[in-house]
Wavefront OBJ file of the C-alpha trace (Angstrom):
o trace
v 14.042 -2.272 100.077
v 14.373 -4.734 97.258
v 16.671 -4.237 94.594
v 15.516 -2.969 91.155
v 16.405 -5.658 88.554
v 19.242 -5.210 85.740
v 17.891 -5.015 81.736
v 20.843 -8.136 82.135
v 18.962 -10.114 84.908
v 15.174 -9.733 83.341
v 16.905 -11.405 80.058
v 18.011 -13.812 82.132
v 15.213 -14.457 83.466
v 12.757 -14.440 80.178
v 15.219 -16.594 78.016
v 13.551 -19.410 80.610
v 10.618 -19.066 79.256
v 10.677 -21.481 76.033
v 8.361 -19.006 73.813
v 10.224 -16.288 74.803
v 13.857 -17.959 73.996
v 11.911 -19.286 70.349
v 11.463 -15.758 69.150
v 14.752 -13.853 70.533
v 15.941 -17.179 68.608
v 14.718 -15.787 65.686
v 15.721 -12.487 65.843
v 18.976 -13.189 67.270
v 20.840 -12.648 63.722
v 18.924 -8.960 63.198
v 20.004 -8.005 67.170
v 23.631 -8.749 66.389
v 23.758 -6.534 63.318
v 22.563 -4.044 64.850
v 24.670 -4.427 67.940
v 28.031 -4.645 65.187
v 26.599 -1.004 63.677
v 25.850 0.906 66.529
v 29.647 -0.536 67.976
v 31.697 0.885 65.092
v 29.294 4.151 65.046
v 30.367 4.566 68.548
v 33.841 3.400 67.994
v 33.775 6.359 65.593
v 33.194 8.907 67.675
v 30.033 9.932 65.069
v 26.868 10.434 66.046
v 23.807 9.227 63.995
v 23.298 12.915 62.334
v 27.278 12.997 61.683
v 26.812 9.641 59.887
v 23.788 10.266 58.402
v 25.581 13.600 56.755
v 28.860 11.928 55.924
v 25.944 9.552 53.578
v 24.028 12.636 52.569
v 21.050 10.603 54.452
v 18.813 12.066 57.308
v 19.218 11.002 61.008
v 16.315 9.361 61.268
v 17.460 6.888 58.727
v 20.435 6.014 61.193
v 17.757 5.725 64.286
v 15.848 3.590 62.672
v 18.764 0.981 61.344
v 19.674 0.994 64.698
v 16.291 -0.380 66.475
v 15.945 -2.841 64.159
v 14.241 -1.600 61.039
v 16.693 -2.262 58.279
v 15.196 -5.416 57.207
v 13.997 -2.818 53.845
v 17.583 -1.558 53.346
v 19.517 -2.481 51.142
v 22.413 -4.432 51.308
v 24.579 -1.558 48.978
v 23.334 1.220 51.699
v 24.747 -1.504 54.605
v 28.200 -1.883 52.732
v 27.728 2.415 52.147
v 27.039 3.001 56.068
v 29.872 0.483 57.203
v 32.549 1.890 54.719
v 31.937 5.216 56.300
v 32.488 3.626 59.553
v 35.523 2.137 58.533
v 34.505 -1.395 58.155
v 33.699 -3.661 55.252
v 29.877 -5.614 55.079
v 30.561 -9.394 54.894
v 27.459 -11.499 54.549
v 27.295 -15.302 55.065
v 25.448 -18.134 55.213
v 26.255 -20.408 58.165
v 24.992 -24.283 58.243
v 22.304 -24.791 60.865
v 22.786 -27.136 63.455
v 19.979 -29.359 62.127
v 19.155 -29.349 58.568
v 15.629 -28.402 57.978
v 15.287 -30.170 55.329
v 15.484 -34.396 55.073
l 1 2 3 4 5 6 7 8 9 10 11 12 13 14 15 16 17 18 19 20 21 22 23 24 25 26 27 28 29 30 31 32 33 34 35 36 37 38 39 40 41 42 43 44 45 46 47 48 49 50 51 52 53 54 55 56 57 58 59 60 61 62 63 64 65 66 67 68 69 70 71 72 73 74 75 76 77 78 79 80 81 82 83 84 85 86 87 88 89 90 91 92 93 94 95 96 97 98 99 100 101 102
């Protein structure tokens, strides 16, 4: 009986694949946002409805920040949602490796 593979192990194993690597590449900066909020939500103890009423929002608004639809929020609701968790929203621009620009 073969072993069923890890969600860590099929990464793995699609980040070889050089289309595949190209668009996580892309995304990369929207998956670790919403890694940092779903962290201090859990570091919280809240769940998404006890955060969502703490911001008189609705839950679903919290579900759907967290699977990667906030790209139509705005930046005052992030700094709202992280002060409630206890954190502070710091934005920056970070020089790429190559410029894209000659």
């Amino acid at each position: 009986m073969t072993k069923r593979p890890t969600f860590k192990d099929l990464f793995k194993e699609s980040m070889k694949d050089p289309k595949i690597k190209a668009a996580y590449d892309i995304l990369e900066p929207e998956f670790a946002v919403i890694d940092q909020f779903i962290n201090a939500r859990k570091k919280t103890n809240y769940s998404q409805e006890e955060l969502a009423n703490e911001l008189a929002m609705q839950q679903p608004a919290i579900a759907r920040l967290e699977q990667g639809g906030y790209a139509t929020t705005t930046v005052n609701t992030l700094s709202r949602i992280a002060n409630a968790l206890g954190y502070k929203l710091k934005i920056s621009l970070l020089p790429k490796k190559t410029p894209t620009r000659k």
